[in-house]
C-alpha positions as CSV (number, residue, x, y, z in Angstrom):
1,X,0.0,0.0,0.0
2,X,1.1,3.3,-1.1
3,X,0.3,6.1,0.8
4,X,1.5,9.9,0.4
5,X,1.8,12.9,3.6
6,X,1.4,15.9,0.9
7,X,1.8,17.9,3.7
8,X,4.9,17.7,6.6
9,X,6.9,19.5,7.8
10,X,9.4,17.5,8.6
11,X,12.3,19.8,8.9
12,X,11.1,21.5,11.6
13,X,13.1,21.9,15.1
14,X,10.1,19.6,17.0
15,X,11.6,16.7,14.6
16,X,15.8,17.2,15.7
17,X,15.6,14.7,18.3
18,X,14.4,12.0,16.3
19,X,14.0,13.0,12.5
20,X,15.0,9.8,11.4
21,X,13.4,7.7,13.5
22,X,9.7,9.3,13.0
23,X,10.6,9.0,9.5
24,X,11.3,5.6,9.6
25,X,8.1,5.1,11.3
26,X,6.2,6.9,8.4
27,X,7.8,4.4,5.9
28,X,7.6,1.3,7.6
29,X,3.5,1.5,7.5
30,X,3.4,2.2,3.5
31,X,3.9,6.0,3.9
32,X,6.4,6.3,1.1
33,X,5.7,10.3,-0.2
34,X,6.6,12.9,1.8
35,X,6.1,17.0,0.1
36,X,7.4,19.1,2.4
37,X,5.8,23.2,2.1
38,X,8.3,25.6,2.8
39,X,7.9,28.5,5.2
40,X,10.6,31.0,4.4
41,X,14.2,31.3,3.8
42,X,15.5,29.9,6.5
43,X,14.1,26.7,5.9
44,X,15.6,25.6,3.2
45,X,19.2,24.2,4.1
46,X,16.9,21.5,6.0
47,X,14.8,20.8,3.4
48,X,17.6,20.5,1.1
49,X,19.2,17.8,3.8
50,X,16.3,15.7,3.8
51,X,15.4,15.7,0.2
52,X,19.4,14.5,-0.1
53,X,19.0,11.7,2.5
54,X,15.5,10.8,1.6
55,X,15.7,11.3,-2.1
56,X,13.2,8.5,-3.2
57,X,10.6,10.1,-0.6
58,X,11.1,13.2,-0.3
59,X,9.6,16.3,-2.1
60,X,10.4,20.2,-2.0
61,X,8.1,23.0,-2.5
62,X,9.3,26.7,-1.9
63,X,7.3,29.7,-0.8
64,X,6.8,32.0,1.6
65,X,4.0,31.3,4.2
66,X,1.3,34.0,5.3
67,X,2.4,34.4,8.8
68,X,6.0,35.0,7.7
69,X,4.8,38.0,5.2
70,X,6.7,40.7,7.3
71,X,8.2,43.8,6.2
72,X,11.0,41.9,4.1
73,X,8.3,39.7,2.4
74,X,9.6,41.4,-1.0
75,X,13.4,40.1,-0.4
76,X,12.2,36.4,0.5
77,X,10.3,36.6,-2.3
78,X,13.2,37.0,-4.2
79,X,14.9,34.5,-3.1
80,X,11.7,32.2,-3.0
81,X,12.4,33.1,-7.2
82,X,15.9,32.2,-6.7
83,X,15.2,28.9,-5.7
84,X,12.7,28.3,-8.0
85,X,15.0,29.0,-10.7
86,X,18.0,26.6,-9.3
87,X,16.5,23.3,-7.6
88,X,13.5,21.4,-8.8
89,X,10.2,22.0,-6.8
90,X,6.7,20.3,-6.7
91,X,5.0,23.2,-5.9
92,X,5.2,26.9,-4.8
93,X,3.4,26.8,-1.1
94,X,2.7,26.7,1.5
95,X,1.4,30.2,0.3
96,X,-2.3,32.4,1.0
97,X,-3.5,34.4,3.8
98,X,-3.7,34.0,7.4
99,X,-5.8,36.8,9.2
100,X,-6.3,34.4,12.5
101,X,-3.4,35.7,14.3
102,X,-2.5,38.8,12.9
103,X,-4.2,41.4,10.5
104,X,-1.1,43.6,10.2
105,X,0.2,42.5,6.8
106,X,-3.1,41.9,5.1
107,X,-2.3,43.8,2.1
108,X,1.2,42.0,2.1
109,X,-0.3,39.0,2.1
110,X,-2.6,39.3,-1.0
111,X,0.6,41.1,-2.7
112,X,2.7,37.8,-1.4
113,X,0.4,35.6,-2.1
114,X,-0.1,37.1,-6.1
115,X,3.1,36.9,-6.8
116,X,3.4,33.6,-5.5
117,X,0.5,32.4,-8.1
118,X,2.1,33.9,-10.6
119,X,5.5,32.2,-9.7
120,X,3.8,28.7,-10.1
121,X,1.4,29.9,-13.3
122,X,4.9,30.8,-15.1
123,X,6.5,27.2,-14.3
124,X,3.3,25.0,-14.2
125,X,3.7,24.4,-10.9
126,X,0.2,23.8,-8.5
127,X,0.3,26.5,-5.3
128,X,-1.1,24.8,-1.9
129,X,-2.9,27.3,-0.1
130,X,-2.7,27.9,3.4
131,X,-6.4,30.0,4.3
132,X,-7.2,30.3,7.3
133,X,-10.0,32.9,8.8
134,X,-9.8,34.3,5.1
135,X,-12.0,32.3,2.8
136,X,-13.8,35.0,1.4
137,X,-10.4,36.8,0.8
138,X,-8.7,33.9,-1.2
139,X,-11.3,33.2,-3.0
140,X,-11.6,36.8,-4.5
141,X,-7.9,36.6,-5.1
142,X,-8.5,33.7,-6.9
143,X,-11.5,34.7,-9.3
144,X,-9.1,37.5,-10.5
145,X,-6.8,34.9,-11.5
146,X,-8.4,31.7,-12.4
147,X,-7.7,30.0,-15.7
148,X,-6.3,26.8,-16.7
149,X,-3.2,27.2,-15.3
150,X,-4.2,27.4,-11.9
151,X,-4.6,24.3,-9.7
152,X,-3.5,22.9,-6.5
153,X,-4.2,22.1,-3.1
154,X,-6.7,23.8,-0.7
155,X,-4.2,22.7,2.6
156,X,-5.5,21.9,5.9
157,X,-9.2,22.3,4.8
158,X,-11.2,23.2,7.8
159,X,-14.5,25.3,5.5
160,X,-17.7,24.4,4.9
161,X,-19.4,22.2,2.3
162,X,-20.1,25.0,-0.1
163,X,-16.4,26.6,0.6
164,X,-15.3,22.9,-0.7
165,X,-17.6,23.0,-3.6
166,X,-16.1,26.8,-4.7
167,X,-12.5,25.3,-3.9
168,X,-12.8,22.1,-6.2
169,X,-14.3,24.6,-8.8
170,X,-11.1,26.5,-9.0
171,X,-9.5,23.1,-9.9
172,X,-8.1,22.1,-6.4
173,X,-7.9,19.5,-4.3
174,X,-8.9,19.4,-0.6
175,X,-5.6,18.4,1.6
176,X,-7.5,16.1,4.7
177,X,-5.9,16.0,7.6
178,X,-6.5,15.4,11.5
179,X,-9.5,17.6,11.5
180,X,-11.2,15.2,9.7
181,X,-11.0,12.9,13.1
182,X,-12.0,15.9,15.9
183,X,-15.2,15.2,17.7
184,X,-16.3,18.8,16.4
185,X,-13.9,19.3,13.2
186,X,-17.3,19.3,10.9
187,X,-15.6,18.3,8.5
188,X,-17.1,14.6,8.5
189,X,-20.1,16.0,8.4
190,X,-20.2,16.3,4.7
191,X,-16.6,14.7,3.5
192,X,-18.7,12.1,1.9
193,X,-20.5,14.2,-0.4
194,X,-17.3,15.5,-1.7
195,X,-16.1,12.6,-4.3
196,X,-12.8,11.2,-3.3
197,X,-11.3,12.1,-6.7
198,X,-10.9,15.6,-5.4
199,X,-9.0,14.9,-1.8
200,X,-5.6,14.6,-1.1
201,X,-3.8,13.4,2.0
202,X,-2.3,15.2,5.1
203,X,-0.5,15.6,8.3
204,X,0.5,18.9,8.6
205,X,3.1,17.1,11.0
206,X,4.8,18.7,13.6
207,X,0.7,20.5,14.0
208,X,-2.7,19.3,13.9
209,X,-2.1,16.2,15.6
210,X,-5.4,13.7,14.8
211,X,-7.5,12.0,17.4
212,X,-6.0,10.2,19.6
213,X,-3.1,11.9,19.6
214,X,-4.6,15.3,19.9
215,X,-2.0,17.8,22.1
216,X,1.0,16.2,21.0
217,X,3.8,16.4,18.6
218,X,2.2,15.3,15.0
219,X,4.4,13.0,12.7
220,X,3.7,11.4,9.4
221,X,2.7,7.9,10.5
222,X,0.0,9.3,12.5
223,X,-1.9,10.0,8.7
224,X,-3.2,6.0,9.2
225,X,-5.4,7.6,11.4
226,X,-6.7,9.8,8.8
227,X,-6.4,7.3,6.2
228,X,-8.7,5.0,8.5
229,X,-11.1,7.8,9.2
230,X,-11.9,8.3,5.7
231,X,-11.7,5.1,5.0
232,X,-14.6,4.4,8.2
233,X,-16.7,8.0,6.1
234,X,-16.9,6.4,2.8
235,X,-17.6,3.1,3.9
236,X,-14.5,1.7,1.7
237,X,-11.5,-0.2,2.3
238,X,-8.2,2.0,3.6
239,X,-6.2,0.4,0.6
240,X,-8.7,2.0,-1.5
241,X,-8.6,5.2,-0.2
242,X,-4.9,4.8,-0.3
243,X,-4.5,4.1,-3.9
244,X,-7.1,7.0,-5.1
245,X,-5.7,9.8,-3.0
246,X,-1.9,8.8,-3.6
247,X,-2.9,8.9,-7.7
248,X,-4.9,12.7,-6.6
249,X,-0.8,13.7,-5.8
250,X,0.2,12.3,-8.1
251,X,-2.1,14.4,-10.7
252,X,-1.1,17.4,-8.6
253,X,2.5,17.1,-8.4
254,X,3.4,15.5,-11.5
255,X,5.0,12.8,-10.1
């Protein structure tokens, strides 16, 4: 059984103890693709590490996330270009607009996360969005630039059933994660009205950590738990869901 983590942060500092083991973990129960988001520039040496020691498995994307939009967004976007233009990437994310925490950099953001789009639109890459409190916000973004070079991944998706159906219209894919397993996520709710051919799955790993393991450290073997969950939703077998959302990355990512 194939399985693929499309989102995990693997490089993070919560993984220096025991990177290799929790990656080990990952591949020893059929997780076998790993695409690793970037955040911003200081990032990447990690990435770069893992993608060398894992080079069957592992898979970059560069960008600059939403809550690291600050008032040097315009030189990381540079060098988020610079990359792009000197290693092989996946994908430009995790990119979008994060008005949760902070509002300061709104306008940074939807001038960040533009550019961004238009970094991925000029290499046929897919974007992965990171939204979160900003729906309405993305999605005007994105009716100002929607055509057929625009697709990707809706990361993390926490909406409703009608923000899912206006995502998948764009030509995105829903990234399901450990939401998916909370007592009052929602999202199971109405996941099985959404055909499968549009999801993708997630950890979101060190964050999000699914039931049972909510409050702690997430890691990429915990997406069985996802991968069971759905598999419980649709009333099909967890190989199943395996196979169709691995070949859903595989559509995205181009490999």
């Amino acid at each position: 059984m194939m399985i693929t983590d499309t989102h995990t942060h693997l490089y993070s500092e919560q993984f220096d103890a025991d990177r290799d083991e929790v990656i080990k973990r990952a591949l020893d129960l059929g997780i076998k693709r790993f695409f690793l988001p970037a955040i911003d520039s200081s990032y990447y040496e990690g990435m770069f590490a893992l993608e060398e020691a894992f080079p069957e498995n592992i898979f970059l994307m560069a960008g600059l996330h939403p809550t690291h939009v600050k008032d040097d967004f315009k030189e990381e976007l540079k060098l988020v270009e610079q990359h792009l233009q000197d290693h092989r990437f996946y994908a430009v994310g995790e990119i979008g607009m994060d008005l949760y925490w902070d509002k300061t950099y709104h306008k940074q953001q939807e001038e960040a996360f533009l550019l961004q789009i238009s970094f991925a639109k000029e290499r046929g890459l897919p974007i992965v969005i990171h939204c979160r409190d900003a729906f309405d916000e993305i999605f005007e973004i994105l009716d100002t630039v929607n055509d057929d070079r625009l697709f990707g991944i809706f990361h993390c998706f926490t909406g409703t059933k009608s923000q899912a159906l206006k995502a998948i219209s764009y030509g995105f894919k829903l990234g399901i994660g450990g939401v998916v397993t909370f007592k009052n996520g929602g999202l199971d709710k109405f996941i099985t009205e959404i055909p499968l051919k549009n999801l993708v799955l997630e950890t979101d790993a060190p964050y999000l950590s699914p039931t049972p393991f909510r409050g702690k450290r997430n890691e990429s073997s915990y997406l069985m738990q996802v991968l069971h969950k759905l598999a419980d939703l649709y009333q099909m077998r967890a190989e199943e869901i395996a196979i169709i959302t691995t070949q859903n990355s595989k559509e995205v990512f181009g490999v």
